[in-house]
KOLBA-168016 format. One record per residue (C-alpha): residue number from 0; x, y, z. Coordinates in nm, 3 decimals. Layout:
<nodes>
[NUM, [X, Y, Z]];
...
</nodes>
This chain:
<nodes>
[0, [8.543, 1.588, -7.881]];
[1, [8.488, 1.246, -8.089]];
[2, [8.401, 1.101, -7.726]];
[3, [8.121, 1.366, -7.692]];
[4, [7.974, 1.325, -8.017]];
[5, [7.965, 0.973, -7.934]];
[6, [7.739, 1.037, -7.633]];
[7, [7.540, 1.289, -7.830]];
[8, [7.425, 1.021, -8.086]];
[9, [7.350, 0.704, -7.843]];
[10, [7.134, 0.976, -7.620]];
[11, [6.917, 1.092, -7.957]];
[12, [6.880, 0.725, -8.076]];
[13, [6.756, 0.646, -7.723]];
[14, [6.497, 0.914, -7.719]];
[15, [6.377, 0.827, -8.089]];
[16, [6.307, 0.480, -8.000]];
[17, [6.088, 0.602, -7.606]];
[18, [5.928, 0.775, -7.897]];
[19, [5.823, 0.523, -8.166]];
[20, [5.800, 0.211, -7.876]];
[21, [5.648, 0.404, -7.584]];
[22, [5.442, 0.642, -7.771]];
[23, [5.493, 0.864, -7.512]];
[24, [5.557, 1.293, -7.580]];
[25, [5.513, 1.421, -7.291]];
[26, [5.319, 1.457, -6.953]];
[27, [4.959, 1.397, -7.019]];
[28, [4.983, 1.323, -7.418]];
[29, [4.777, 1.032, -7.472]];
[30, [4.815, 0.778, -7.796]];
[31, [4.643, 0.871, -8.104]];
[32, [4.341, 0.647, -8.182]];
[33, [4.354, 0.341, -8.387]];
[34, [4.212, 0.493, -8.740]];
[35, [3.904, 0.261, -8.867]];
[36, [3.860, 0.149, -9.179]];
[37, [3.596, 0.283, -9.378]];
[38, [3.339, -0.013, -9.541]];
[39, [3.440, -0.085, -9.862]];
[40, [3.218, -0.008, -10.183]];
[41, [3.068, -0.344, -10.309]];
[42, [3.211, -0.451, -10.597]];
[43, [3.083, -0.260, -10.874]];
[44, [2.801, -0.485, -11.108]];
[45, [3.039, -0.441, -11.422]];
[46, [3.278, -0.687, -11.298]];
[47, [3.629, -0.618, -11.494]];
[48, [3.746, -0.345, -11.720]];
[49, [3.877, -0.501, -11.994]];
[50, [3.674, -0.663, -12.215]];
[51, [3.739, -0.891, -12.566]];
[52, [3.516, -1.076, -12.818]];
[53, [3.334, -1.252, -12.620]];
[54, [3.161, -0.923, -12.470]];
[55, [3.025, -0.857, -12.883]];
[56, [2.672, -0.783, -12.762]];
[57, [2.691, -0.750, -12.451]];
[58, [2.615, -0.423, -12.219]];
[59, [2.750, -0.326, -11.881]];
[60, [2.772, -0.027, -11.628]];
[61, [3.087, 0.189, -11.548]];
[62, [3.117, 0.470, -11.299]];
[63, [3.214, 0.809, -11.455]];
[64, [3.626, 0.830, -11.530]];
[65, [3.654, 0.446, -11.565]];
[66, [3.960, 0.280, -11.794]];
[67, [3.839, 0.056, -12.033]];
[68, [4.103, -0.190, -12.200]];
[69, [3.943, -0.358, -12.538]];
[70, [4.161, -0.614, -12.686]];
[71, [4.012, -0.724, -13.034]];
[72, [4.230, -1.013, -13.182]];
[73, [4.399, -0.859, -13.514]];
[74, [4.599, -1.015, -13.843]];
[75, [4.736, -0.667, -14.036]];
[76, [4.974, -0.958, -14.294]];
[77, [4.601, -1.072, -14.429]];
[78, [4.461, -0.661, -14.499]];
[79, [4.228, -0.739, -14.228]];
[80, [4.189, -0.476, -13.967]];
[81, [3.981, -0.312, -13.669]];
[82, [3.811, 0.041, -13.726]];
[83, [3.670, 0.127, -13.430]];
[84, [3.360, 0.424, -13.333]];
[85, [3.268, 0.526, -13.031]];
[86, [3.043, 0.791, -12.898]];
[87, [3.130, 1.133, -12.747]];
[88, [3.154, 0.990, -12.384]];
[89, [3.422, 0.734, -12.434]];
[90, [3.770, 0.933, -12.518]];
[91, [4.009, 0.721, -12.693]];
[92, [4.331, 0.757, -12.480]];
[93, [4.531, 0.463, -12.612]];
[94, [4.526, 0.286, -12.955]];
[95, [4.806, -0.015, -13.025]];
[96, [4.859, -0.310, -13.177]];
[97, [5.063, -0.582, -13.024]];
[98, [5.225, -0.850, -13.228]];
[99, [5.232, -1.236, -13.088]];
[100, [5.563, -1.264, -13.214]];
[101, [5.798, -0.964, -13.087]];
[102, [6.065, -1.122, -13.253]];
[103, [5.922, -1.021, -13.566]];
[104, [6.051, -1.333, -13.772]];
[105, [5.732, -1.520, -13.778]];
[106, [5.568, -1.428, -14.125]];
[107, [5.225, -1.408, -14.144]];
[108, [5.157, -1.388, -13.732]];
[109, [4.905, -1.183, -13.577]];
[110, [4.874, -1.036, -13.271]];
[111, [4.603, -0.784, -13.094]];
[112, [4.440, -0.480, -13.140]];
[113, [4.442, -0.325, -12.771]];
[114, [4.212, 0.031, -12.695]];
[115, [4.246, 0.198, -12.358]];
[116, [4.000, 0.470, -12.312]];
[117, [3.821, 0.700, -12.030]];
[118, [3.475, 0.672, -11.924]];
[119, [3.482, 1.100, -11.957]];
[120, [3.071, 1.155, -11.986]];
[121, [2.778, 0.954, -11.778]];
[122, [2.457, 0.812, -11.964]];
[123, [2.483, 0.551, -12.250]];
[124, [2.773, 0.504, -12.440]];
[125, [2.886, 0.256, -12.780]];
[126, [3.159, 0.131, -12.924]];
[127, [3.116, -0.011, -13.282]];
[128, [3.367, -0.204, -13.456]];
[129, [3.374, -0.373, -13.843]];
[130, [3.672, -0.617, -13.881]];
[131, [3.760, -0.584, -14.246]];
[132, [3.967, -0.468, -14.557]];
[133, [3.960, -0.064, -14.556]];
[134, [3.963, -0.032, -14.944]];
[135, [3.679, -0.330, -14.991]];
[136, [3.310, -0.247, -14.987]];
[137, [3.093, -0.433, -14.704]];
[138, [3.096, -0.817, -14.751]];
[139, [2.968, -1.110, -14.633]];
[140, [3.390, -1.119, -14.473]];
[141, [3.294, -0.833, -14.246]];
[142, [3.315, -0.960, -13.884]];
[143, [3.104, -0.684, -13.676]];
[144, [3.164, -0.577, -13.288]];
[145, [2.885, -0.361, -13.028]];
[146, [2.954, -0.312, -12.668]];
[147, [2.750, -0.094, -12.505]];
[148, [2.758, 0.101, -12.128]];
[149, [2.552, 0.311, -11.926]];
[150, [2.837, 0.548, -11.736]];
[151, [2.728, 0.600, -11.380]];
[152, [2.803, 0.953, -11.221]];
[153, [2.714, 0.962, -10.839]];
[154, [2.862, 0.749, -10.630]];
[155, [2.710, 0.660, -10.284]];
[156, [2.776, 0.424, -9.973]];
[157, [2.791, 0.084, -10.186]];
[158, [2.581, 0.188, -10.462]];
[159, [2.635, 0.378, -10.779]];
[160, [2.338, 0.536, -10.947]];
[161, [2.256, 0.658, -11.288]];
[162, [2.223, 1.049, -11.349]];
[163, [1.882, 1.156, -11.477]];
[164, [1.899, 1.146, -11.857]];
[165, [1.668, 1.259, -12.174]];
[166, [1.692, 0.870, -12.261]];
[167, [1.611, 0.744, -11.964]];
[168, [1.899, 0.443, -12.020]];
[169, [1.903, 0.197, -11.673]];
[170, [2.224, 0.024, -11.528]];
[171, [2.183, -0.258, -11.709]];
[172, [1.979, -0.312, -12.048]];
[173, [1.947, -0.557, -12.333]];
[174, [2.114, -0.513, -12.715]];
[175, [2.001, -0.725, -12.993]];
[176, [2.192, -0.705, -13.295]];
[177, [2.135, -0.810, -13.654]];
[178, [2.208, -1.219, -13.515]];
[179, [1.877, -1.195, -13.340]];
[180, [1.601, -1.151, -13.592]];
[181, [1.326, -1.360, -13.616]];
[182, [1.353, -1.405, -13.182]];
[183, [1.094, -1.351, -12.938]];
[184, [1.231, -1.174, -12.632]];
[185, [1.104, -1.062, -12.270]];
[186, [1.162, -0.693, -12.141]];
[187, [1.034, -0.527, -11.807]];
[188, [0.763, -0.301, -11.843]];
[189, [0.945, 0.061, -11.842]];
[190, [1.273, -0.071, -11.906]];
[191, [1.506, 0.020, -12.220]];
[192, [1.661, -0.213, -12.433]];
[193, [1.888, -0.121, -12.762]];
[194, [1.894, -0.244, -13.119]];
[195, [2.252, -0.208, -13.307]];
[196, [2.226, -0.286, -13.667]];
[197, [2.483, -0.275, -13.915]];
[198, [2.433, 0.017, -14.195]];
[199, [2.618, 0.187, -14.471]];
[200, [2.475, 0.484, -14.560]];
[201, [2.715, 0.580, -14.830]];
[202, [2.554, 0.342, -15.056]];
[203, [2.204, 0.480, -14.988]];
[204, [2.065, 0.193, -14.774]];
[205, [1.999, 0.265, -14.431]];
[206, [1.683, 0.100, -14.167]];
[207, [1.378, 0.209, -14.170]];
[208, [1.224, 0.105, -13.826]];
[209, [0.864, 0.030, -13.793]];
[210, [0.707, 0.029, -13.390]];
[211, [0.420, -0.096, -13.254]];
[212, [0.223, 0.173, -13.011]];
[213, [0.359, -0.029, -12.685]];
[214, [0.760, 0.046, -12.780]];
[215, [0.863, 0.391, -12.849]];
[216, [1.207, 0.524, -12.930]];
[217, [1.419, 0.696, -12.691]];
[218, [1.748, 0.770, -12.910]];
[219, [1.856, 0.721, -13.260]];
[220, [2.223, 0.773, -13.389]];
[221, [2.444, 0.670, -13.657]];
[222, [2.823, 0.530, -13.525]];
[223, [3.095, 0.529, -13.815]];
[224, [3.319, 0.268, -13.760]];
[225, [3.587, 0.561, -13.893]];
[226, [3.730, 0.710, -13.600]];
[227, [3.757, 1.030, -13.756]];
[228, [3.392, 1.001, -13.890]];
[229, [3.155, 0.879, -14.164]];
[230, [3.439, 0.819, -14.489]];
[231, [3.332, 0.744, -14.831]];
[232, [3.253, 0.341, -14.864]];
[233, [3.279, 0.330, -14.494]];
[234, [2.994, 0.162, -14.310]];
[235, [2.877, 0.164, -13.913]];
[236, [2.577, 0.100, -13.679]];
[237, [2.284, 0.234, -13.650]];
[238, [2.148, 0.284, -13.274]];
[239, [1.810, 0.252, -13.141]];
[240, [1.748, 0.283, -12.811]];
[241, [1.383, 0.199, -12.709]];
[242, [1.127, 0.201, -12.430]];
[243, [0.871, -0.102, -12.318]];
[244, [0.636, 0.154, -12.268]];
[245, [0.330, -0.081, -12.231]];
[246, [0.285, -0.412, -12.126]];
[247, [0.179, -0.687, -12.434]];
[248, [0.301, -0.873, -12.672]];
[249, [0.447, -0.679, -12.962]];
[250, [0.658, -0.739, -13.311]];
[251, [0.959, -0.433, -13.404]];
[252, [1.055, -0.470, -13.789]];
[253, [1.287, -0.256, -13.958]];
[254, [1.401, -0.268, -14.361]];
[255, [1.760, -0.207, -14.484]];
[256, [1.633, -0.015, -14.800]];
[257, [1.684, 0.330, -14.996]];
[258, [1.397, 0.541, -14.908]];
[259, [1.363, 0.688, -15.282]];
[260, [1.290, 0.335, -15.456]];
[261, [0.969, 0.239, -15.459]];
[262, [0.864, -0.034, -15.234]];
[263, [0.621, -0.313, -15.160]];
[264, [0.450, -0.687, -15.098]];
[265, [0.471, -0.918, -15.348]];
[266, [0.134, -1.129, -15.288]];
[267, [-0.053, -1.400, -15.470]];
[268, [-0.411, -1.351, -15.615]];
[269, [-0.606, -1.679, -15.725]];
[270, [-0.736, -1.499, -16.036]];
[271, [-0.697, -1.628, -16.409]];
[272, [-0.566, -1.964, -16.294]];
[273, [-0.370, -1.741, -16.038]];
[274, [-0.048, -1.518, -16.069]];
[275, [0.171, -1.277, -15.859]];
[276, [0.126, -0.940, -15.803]];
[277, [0.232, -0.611, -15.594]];
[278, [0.088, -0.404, -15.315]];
[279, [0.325, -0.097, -15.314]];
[280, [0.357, 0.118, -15.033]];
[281, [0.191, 0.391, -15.171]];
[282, [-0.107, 0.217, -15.181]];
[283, [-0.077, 0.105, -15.553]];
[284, [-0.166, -0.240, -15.706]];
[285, [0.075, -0.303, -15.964]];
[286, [0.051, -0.622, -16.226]];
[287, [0.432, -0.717, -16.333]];
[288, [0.403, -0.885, -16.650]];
[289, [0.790, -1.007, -16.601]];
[290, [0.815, -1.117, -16.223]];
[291, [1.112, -1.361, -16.212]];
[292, [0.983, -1.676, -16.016]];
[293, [1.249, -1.619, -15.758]];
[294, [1.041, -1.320, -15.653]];
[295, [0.705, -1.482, -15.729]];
[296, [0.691, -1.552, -15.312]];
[297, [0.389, -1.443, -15.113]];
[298, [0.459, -1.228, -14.888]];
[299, [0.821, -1.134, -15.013]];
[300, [0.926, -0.796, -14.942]];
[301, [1.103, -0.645, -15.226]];
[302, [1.203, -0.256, -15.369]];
[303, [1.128, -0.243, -15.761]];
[304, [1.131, 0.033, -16.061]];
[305, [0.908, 0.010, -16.310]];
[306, [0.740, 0.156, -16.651]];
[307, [0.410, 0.104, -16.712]];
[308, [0.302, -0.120, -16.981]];
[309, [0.127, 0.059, -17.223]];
[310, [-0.055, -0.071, -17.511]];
[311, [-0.102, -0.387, -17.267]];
[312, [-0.454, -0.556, -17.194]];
[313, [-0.482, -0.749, -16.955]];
[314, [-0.704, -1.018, -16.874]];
[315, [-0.649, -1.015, -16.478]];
[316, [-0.840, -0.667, -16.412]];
[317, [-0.651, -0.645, -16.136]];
[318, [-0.362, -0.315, -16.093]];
[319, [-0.144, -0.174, -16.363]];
[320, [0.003, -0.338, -16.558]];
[321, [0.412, -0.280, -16.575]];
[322, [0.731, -0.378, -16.651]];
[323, [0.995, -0.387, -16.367]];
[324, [1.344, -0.260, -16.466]];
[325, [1.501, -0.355, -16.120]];
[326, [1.368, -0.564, -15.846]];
[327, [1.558, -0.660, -15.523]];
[328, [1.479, -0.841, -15.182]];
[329, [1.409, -0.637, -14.866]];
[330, [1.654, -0.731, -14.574]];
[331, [1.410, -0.735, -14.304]];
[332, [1.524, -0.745, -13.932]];
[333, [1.218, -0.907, -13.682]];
[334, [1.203, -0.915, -13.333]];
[335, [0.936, -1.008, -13.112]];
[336, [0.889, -0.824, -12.793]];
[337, [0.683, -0.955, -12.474]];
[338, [0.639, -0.691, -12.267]];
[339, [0.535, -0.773, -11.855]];
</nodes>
């Protein structure tokens, strides 16, 4: 019996291998084809998935269900630490922070803040970040982050292109952040390009963006740097995405201000030996009889309450006279745009 079972075996490991080294099944079975390999996708424009500090700025594509890794460096032992916003499109899937010492021992060490998330909606996405004690009002200490992405949905032979979108937002665009005022820049005619400017509402200042006619806005939204949404103190970004909608040379300003204080140009009239006065937004001239000479500036932008002077003449003839009760400088963001 052992001697047949024997036979059995060597006769079924014989056939096996005709099998795998002959490819042969049977009478007129021929060998399946050698499969081809289909062309690889190029690689796609955004390069690599994770991204650090040095992208702060910076804007790249993604196709739809991408993982993105973020890796912020992070000290917790100094009160120091990352909130993070993103939009609606980017689903946080992973949020950690990793120590350079795991031992532990090293007092004082920091480590990095590491974010995994999904690419889950195509168009343009954000992810704003403000490095910075939770409990402490915005400071000059703040250390700011913006990446931005345009999510790509259809996939083609080598190519990747962008769903049609209210916004209009291309593969690749240009974001210019509160570092780049006072530059002059070049955009394609009927291309987008992004401002990201940092903004607190909860203190009542937020931008007030002034266009010329050849740059129009696509999108504007607020990003908390709160995951779970504006919280009180808590400041963000404000988004604007705009169009080079006609070709020229043209200048975007925008004031961090509260809209309810009055507002206005402090300018110089050579009248009565000369002095300083106000053109108010509303239209107003308005003669401050108490200007501090660190305002007295032509051209100075500033935000101002005042009472009127009464019982005042004044020799100047020239707006009301008043007394300001509060006066503060305009943060004013330029850019210059040359559109071709």
């Amino acid at each position: 019996m052992s001697l047949r079972i024997l036979l059995i075996s060597v006769i079924s490991l014989v056939c096996i291998a005709a099998v795998l080294f002959a490819g042969c099944t049977g009478p007129g079975t021929q060998p399946p084809p050698t499969p081809v390999p289909a062309t690889p996708l190029a690689p796609f424009p955004a390069m690599s998935n994770t991204f650090t500090q040095a992208d702060n700025g910076k804007a790249y594509s993604l196709p739809l269900d991408s993982i993105i890794q973020l890796r912020l460096p992070e000290n917790p032992s100094t009160g120091f630490s990352w909130s993070l916003a993103v939009t609606t499109g980017l689903a946080v899937v992973n949020d950690s922070y990793v120590p350079d010492d795991v031992s532990g021992k090293l007092v004082g060490s920091g480590g990095t803040h590491v974010w995994f998330m999904k690419a889950v909606q195509p168009g343009g996405q954000s992810v704003a970040g403000a490095y910075r004690r939770p409990w402490e009002p915005a400071s000059p200490d703040v250390t700011f982050f913006n990446l931005s992405f345009v999510v790509e949905s259809t996939c083609g032979p080598n190519v990747c292109t962008l769903p049609s979108t209210p916004q209009g937002v291309p593969a690749r665009y240009s974001v210019y952040t509160d570092t780049d005022s006072g530059k002059t820049v070049e955009e394609t005619l009927g291309e987008t390009f992004a401002l990201r400017l940092q903004e607190n509402p909860t203190t009542g200042y937020t931008w007030n963006l002034s266009l010329p006619k050849g740059i129009t806005l696509s999108r504007d939204e607020y990003l908390p740097f709160s995951p779970g949404g504006q919280t009180v103190g808590g400041g963000g970004t404000r988004s604007f995405t705009l169009l080079a909608a006609k070709a020229g040379s043209w200048n975007i300003a925008a004031e961090y201000r509260r809209p309810w204080v009055a507002s206005g140009t402090v300018t110089y009239q050579n009248l009565e030996g000369g002095f300083y006065g106000i053109l108010g937004d509303d239209g107003k001239k308005y003669d401050p009889l108490n200007l501090d000479a660190k305002y007295q500036r032509d051209g100075l932008r500033i935000a101002f309450e005042a009472t009127d002077a009464k019982d005042i003449l004044s020799t100047r003839m020239w707006g009301t006279p008043v007394n300001l009760d509060q006066v503060e400088v305009i943060p004013v963001f330029r850019l210059g745009v040359q559109v071709g």
